[in-house]
C-alpha positions as CSV (number, residue, x, y, z in Angstrom):
1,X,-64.1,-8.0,78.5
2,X,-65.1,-10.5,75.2
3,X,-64.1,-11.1,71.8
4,X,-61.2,-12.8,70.3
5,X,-57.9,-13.2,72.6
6,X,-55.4,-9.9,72.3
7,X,-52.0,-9.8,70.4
8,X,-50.9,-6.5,71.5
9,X,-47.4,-6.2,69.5
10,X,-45.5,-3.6,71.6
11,X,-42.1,-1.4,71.4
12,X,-40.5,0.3,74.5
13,X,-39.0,3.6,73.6
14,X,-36.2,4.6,76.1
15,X,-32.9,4.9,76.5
16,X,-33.0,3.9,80.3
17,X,-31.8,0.6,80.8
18,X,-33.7,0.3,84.3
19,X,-37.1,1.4,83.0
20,X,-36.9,-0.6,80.3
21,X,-36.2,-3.7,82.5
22,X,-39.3,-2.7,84.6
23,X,-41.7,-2.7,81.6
24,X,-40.3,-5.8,80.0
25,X,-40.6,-7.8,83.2
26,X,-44.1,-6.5,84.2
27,X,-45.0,-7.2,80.3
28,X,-43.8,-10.7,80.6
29,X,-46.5,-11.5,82.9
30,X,-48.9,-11.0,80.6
31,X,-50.2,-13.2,77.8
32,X,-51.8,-10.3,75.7
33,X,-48.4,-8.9,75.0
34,X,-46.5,-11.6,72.6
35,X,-43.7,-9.1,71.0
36,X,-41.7,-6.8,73.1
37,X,-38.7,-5.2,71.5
38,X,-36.8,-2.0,72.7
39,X,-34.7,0.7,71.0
40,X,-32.9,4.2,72.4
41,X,-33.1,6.2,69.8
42,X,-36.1,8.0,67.7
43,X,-34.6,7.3,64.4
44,X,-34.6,3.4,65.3
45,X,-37.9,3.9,66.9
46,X,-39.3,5.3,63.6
47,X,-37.8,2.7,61.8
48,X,-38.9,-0.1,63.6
49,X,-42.7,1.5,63.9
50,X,-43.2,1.7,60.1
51,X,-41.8,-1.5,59.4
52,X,-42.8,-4.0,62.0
53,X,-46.2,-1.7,62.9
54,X,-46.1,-2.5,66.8
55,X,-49.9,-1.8,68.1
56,X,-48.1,0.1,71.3
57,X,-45.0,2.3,71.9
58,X,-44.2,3.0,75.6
59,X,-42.3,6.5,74.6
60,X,-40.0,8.5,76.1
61,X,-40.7,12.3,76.1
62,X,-37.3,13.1,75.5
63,X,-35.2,10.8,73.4
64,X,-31.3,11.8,72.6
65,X,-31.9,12.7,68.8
66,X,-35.4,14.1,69.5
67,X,-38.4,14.5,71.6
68,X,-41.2,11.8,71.9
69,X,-43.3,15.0,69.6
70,X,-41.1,15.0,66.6
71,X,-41.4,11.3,66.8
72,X,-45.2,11.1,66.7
73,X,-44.9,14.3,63.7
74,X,-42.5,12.3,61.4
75,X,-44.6,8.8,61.7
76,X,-48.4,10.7,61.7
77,X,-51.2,10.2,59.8
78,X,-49.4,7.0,57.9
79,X,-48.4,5.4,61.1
80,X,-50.6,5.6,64.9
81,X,-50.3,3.2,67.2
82,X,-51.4,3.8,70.7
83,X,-49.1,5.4,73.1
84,X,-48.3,5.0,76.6
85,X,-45.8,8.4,77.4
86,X,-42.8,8.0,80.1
87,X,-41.7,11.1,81.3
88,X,-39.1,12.9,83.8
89,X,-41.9,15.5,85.1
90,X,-45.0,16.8,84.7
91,X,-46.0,19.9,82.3
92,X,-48.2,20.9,79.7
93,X,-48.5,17.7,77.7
94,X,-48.9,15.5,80.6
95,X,-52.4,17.6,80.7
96,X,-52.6,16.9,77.4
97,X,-52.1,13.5,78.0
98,X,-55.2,13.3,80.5
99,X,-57.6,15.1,78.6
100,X,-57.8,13.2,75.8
101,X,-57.1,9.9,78.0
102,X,-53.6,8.5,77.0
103,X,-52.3,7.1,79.5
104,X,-48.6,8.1,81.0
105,X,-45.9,7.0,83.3
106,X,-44.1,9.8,85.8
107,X,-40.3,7.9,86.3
108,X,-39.7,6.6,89.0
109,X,-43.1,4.7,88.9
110,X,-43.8,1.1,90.8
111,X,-45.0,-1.6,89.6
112,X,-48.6,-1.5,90.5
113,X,-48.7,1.9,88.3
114,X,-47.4,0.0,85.4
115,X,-50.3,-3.0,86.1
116,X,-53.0,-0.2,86.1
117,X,-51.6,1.1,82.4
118,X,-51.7,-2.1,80.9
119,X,-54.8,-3.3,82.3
120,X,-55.8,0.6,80.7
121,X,-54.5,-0.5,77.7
122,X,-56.4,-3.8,77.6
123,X,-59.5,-2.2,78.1
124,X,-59.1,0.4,75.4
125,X,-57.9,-2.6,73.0
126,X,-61.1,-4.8,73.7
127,X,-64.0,-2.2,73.9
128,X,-62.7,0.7,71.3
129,X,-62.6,0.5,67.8
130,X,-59.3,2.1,65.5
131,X,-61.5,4.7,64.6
132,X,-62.2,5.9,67.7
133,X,-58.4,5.3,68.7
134,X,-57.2,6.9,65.8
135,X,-59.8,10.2,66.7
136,X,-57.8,10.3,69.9
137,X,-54.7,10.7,68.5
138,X,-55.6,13.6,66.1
139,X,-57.3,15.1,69.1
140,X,-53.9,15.0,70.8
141,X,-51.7,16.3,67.9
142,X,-54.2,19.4,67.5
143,X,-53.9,20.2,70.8
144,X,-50.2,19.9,71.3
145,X,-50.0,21.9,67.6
146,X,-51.9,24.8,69.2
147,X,-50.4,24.9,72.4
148,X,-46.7,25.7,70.5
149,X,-45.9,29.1,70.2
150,X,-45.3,30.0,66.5
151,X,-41.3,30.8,65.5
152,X,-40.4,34.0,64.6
153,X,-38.9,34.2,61.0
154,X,-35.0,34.8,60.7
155,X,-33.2,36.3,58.2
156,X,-29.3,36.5,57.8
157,X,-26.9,40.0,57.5
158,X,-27.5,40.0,53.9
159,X,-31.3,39.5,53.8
160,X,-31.5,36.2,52.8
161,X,-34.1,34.3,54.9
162,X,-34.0,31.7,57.2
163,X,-36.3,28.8,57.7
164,X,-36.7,27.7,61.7
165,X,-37.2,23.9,62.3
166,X,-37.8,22.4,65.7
167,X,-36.1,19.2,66.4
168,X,-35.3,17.4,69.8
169,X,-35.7,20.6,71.7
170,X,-33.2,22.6,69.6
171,X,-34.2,25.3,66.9
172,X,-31.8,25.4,63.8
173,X,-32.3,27.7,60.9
174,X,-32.2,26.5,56.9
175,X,-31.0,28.8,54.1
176,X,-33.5,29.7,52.1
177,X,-30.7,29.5,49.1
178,X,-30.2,26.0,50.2
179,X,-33.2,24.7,50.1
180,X,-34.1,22.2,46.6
181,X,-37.5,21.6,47.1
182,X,-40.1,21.1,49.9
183,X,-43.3,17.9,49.5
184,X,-46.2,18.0,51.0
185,X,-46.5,14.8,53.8
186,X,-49.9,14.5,55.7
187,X,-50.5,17.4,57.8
188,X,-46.7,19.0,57.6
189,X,-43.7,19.4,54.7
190,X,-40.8,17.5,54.3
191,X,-38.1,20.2,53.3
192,X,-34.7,19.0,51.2
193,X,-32.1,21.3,51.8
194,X,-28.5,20.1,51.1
195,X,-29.2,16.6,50.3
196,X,-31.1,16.3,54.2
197,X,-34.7,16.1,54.6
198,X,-36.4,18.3,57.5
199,X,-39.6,18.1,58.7
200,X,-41.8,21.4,59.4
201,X,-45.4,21.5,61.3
202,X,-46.5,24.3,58.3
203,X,-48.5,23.9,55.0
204,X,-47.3,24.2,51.5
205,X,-49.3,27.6,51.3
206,X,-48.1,29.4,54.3
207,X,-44.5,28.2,53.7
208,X,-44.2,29.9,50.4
209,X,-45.6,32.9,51.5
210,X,-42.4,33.2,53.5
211,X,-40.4,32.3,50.1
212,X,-38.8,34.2,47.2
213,X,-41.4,34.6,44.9
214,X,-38.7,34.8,41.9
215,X,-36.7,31.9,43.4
216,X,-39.4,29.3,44.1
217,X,-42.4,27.6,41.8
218,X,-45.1,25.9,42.8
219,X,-45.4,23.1,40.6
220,X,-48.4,20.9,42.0
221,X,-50.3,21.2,45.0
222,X,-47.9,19.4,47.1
223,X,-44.6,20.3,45.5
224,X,-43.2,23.4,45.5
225,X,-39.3,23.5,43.5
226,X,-36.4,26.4,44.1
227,X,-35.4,27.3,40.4
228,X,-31.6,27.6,41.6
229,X,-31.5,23.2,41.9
230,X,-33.8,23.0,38.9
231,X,-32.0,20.9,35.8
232,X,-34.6,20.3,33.2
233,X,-38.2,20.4,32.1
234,X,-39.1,17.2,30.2
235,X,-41.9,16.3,28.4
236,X,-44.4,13.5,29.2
237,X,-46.9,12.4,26.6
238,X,-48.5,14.7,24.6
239,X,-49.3,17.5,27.9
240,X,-47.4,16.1,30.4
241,X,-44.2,17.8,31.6
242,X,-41.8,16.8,34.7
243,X,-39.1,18.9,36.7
244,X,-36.5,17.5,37.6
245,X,-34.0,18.7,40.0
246,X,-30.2,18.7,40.3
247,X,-30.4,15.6,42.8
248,X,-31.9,13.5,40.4
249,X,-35.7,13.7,42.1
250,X,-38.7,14.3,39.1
251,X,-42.0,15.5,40.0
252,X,-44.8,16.3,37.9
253,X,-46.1,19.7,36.7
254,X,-49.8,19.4,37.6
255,X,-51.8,21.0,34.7
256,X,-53.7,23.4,36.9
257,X,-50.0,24.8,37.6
258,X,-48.3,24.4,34.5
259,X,-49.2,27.5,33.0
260,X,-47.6,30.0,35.9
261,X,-44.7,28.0,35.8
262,X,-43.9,28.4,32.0
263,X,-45.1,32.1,32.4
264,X,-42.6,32.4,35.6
265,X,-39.7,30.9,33.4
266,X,-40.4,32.8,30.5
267,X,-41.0,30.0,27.7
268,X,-44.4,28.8,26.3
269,X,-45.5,25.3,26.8
């Protein structure tokens, strides 16, 4: 190994207590590792990864709010640091895991495993750049993407639709009448839906496929508005027009839209 000395700013994920005594103590042996902090949850743990930006996350497969998946989905591509996965038991992602050479711990694991991870981890830190980290990582999510069955559509006794979302292992359904409007985020959509935010492995153009054409508009390329939760239409410079919705959020017409979505509403521009 050469170069400069490591500062490897690290976060455990976990909600056991005795695992995450294990990691800190091994950790504290070594210099490389300067800032160790812990959390239980996934909502802390997404909190504490986009603010503080820790370089490694020791994660939990399965939190209590969510799995170690949705995790990864709700902080990727705007957050990646590298990840060393603790697990129960072996299945498809530990595979997953190997391929593309993240490392992983099987609980209960000893201490010499632990040594071998880090000094993993070391190695990876001194001899590969963030590129080729980062290419690891999207290697990783395609595979786990395509290894996930697809959801069957749902609809309700009156034919309105319903709009599956995975989270922590559960599968709940959102009313298409409830939903406001869905965004675009990286490579999956953030969909409002009673003042909650949900987030959905799909794109913008297969989502509204599954939509009410007569209920929703696709107002830009990322944004796509329900007509029941839109207020107003207001105008922005000379061509320029905003929608903004019943919850106070305003999002821009893109020209190259603007036309279909005066035609849909019935009024010229």
């Amino acid at each position: 190994m050469s170069g400069e000395p490591l500062s490897i700013r690290t976060l455990i994920v976990d909600e056991d207590e005795a695992v995450i005594k294990q990691i800190t103590d091994v950790l504290s042996g070594y210099k490389e590792f300067d800032w160790i902090e812990t959390c239980a949850s996934g909502i802390e743990a997404i909190e504490r990864i986009q603010g503080q930006h820790p370089n490694l996350v020791f994660l939990e497969t399965e939190l209590v709010d969510m799995t170690g998946f949705d995790l990864m989905q709700r902080i990727f591509p705007v957050s990646t640091p590298q990840f060393v996965f603790v697990t129960k038991s072996k299945h498809f992602a530990v595979k997953a895991f190997e391929y593309f050479a993240f490392d992983y711990l099987v609980k209960p694991f000893t201490p010499e495993r632990l040594h071998l991870t880090l000094m993993k981890v070391k190695e990876d830190f001194y001899n590969k750049s963030g590129e080729q980290l980062q290419e690891k990582l999207n290697a990783l999510f395609r595979y786990v993407s395509e290894s996930q069955p697809a959801i069957p559509e749902k609809s309700t006794a009156n034919g309105s639709s319903l709009l599956p979302v995975k989270m922590g292992g559960r599968i709940y359904f959102i009313r298409e009448e409830d939903v406001q409007y869905i965004v675009a985020s990286g490579y999956y959509i953030e969909i409002y839906a009673n003042g909650k935010k949900h987030l959905l492995r799909q794109s913008l153009r297969g989502i509204i496929q599954r939509l009410d054409e007569k209920k929703f508009l696709r107002i830009h390329r990322s944004v796509i508005i329900s007509l029941k939760y839109l207020k107003e239409i207001t105008r922005q410079g000379a061509s320029d027009f905003n929608a903004k919705m019943d919850d106070g959020a305003s999002f821009k017409i893109s020209k190259s839209y603007k036309g279909n979505v005066f035609e849909q509403i019935g009024i010229r521009s």
